[in-house]
N, C-alpha and C positions, 0 to 999 in steps of 0.2 A: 504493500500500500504506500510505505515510504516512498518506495518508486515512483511510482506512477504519481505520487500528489509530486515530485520533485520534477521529472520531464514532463508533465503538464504547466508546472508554472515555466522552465525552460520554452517552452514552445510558444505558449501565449505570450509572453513578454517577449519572444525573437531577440534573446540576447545578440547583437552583433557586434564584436569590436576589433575596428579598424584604425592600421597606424600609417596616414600617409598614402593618398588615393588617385595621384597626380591622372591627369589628361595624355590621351596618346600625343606624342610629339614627332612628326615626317622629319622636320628638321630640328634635332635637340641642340649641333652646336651654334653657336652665338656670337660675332665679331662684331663689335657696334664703334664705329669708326667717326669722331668728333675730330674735323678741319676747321678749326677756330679761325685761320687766318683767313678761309674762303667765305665763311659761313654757309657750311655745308655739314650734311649728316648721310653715313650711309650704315644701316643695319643690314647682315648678309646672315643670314644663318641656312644652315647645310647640313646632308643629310651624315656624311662622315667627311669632316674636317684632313683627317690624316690622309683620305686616298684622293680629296679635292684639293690640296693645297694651290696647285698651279690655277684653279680656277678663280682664289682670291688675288692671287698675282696679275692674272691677265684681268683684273674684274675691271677698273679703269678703259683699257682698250677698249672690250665687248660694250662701255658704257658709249662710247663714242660712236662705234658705229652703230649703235641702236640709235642715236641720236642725229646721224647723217643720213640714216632710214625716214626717220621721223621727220625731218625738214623737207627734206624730197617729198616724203607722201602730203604732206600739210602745205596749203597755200601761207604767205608770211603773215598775211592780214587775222589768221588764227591764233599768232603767238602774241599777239600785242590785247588780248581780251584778257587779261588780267591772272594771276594765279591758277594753274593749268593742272591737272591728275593725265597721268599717261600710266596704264595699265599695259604689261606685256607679258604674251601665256606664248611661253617656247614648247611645242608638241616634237615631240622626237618620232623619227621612222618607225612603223610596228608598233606604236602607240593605240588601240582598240579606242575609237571616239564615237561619240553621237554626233551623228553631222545632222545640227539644227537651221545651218544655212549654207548658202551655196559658199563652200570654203573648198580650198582641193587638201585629199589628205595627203598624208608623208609627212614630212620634217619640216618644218615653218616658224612661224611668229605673226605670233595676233597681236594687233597695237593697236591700242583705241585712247584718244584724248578726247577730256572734255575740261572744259572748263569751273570749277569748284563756286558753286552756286553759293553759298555761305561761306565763305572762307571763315578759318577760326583762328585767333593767336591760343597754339599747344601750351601750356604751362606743364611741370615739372616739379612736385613737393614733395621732401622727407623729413621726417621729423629731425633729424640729427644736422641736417643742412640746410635747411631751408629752400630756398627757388636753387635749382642746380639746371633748369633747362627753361628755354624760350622759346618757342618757334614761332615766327610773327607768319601770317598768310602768305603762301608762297608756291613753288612749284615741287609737287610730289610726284614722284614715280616707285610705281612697283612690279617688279617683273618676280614670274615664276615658271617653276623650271622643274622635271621631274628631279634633279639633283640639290638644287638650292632656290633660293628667295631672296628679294631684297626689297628694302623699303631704302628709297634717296629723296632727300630734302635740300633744294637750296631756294634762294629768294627769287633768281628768276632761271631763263634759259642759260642766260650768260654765265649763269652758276653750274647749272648743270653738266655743261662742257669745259668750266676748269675742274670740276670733278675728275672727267675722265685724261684730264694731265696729268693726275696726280700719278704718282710711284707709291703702291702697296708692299713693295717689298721689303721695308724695315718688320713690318707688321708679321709678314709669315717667316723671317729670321729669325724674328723674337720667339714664335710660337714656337719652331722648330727646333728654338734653344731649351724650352720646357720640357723634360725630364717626363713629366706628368704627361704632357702631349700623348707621348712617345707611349704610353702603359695605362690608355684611356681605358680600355674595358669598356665596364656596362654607363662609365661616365659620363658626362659630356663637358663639354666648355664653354662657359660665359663669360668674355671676356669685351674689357672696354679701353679702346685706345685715342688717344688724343694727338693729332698729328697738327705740327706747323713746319710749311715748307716740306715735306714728306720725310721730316723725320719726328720720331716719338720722344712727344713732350711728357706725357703720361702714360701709365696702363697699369691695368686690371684685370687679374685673370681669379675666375675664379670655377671650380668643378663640383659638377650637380651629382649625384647617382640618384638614378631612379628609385624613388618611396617604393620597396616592398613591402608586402603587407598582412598582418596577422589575423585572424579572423577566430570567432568563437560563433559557434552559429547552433540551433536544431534541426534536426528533421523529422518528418513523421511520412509514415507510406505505409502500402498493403504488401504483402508477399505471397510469395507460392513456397512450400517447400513437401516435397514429394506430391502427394491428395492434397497436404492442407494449407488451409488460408489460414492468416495471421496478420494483424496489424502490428507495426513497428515504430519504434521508437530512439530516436538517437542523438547522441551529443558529439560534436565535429570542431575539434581542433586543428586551423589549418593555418600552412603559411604559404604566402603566393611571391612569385619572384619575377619581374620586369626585365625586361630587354633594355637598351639605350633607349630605343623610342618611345618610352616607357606604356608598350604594349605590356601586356599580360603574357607571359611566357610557360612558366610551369609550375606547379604547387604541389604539394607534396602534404598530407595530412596523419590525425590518428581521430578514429571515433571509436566511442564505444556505444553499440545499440542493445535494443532490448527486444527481444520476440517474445511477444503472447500469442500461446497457446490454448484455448476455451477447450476443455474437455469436459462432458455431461459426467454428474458426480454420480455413486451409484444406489446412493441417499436421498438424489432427486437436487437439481439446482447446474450451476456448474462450477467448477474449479479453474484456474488458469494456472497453467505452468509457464517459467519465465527463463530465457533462455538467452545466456549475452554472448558476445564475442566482442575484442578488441581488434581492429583491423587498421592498418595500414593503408593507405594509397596516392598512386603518384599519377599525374593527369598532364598531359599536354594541349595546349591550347590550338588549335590545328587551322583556327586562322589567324593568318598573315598579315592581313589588311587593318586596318581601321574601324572596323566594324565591330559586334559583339562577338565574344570568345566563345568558341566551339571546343568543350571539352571533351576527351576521350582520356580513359586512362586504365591500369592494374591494381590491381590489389590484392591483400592477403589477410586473414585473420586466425586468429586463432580461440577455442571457445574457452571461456574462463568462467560459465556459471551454467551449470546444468540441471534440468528440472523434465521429470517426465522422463518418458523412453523413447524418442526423438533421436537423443544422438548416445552414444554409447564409448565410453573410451574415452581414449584421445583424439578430439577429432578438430579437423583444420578445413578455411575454408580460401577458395580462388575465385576472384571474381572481375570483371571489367566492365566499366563503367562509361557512360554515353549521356551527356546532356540531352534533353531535347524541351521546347518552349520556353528559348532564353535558356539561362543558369538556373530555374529550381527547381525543371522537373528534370527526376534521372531515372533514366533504365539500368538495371544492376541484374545481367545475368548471375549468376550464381553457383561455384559448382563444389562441392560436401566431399569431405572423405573422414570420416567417421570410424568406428570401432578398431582404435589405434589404428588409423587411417585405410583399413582393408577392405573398408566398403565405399562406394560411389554413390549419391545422392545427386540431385539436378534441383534448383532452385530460380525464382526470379522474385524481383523485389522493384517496386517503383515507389519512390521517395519525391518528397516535395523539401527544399530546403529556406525553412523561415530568413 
């Protein structure tokens, strides 16, 4: 009775606790590059820094002639209409698109300016600094790239093309010179550099890892084991581990559940026999993408409380595990070896996870 009044209050209250829940990130590292002398700003962040380096080196270049594209395709009476957004989506060859308008596919660049109907002065506040950024209304650009991103800010055109004068290469020297770089793992880099004349006045580096996260959770579900049905009961200790982009990658748990077994007493009424195992399991997240996680995984248990003539011995159990509607319903085939493991049993189990 202890029991059942104890994973009843688990279940209804859905203890959950989590440490640290971060958002998937395409691009986790971070270069945020402050030209005080030009008054200019450019943020590039990337999907791996270490195998893109040449492309923050050439980043200038590429910004030029994105911008001899853009004067060519634009009459001039367009750039004098005040503070201007230029948006630019590079599609790589073999890229799978939705063609929503007469575009041709393969490898290109989409550039579209408009004119910033409200412009805003950006302010910038910390409590330990006070104002540390201004952006008065101006010319923004942002291009994206299956590899990286950037956001660029200067005040006008004439800003945006001493941009692409600038020399990057102090900046990926310095990174190159970081130790840490070099042994990023599942980390990434956020780093903030301050250039006059294209060399570093300042900089800031500093390394993220992705929030893994611990979890306490219940569950409840029905099972089959051999003829009979049984409602179940369970308490799940789990820890989950992030990739750099900090997707959801693998988790590894321990539960201990409980099977009730109803059997008619022979006094009239019924009896329930209670039956646990401690089990183990490790689950992979089997998509890649951005989207919710699809788990699959193993496990193992073994029975540590026995009640009724169910299982006999020493008995151990294997089983693999499949999400399905979202993360809380699970299918758990199930498979028994029972009477010091000599005998075979077949089970399944679907679970709802609070």
């Amino acid at each position: 009775m202890k029991t059942m009044t104890l994973m009843s209050a688990l279940v209804l209250t859905s203890i959950s606790l989590a440490i640290s829940q971060p958002k998937f990130n395409l691009y986790p590292d971070s270069i945020r590059i402050e030209m005080t002398d030009i008054q200019a700003l450019v943020v590039v962040e990337m999907r791996e820094y270490r195998k893109d380096s040449l492309l923050l080196r050439n980043f200038p270049t590429h910004l030029g002639q994105l911008l001899e594209h853009i004067k060519v395709g634009y009459s001039p009476e367009v750039f004098g209409k005040g503070p201007m957004r230029i948006e630019v989506n590079e599609t790589p060859e073999g890229v799978k698109e939705v063609k929503l308008k007469q575009v041709p596919f393969g490898q290109k660049q989409l550039v579209s300016l408009s004119a910033q109907q409200n412009a805003i002065t950006q302010m910038t506040i910390t409590a330990e600094r006070g104002i540390i950024e201004l952006l008065p209304p101006g010319w923004e650009m942002y291009v994206i790239t299956p590899r990286y991103k950037a956001k660029i800010y200067a005040a006008d055109l004439a800003g945006l093309e001493n941009i692409a004068k600038q020399d990057f290469g102090a900046i990926v020297s310095s990174l190159g010179s970081e130790k840490r770089v070099k042994e990023l793992g599942r980390s990434s880099i956020e780093s903030v550099y301050v250039l006059r004349n294209s060399e570093i006045a300042e900089r800031t580096i500093n390394y993220t890892f992705p929030g893994d996260q611990i979890s306490l959770s219940a569950q409840a579900g029905v099972g089959l084991f051999r003829d009979k049905f049984f409602p179940e009961l369970s308490v799940r200790l789990g820890t989950q581990f992030r990739d750099r982009f900090r997707r959801e990658n693998f988790r590894a748990s321990l539960s201990y559940n409980f099977m009730f077994f109803a059997e008619r007493a022979p006094e009239g009424g019924f009896t329930t026999n209670v039956n646990s195992f401690l089990s183990g399991t490790y689950e992979i997240n089997f998509n890649r993408g951005n989207g919710a996680a699809r788990w699959s995984g193993l496990g193992a248990g073994v029975l540590l409380r026995r009640s009724g003539d169910y299982f006999t011995g020493n008995t151990a159990k294997f089983f693999v595990t499949h999400h399905v509607a979202g993360n809380r319903v699970q299918l758990v085939p199930e498979f028994y070896l029972t009477n010091d493991f000599k005998s075979f049993a077949f089970g399944m189990t679907l679970r709802y996870q609070f």
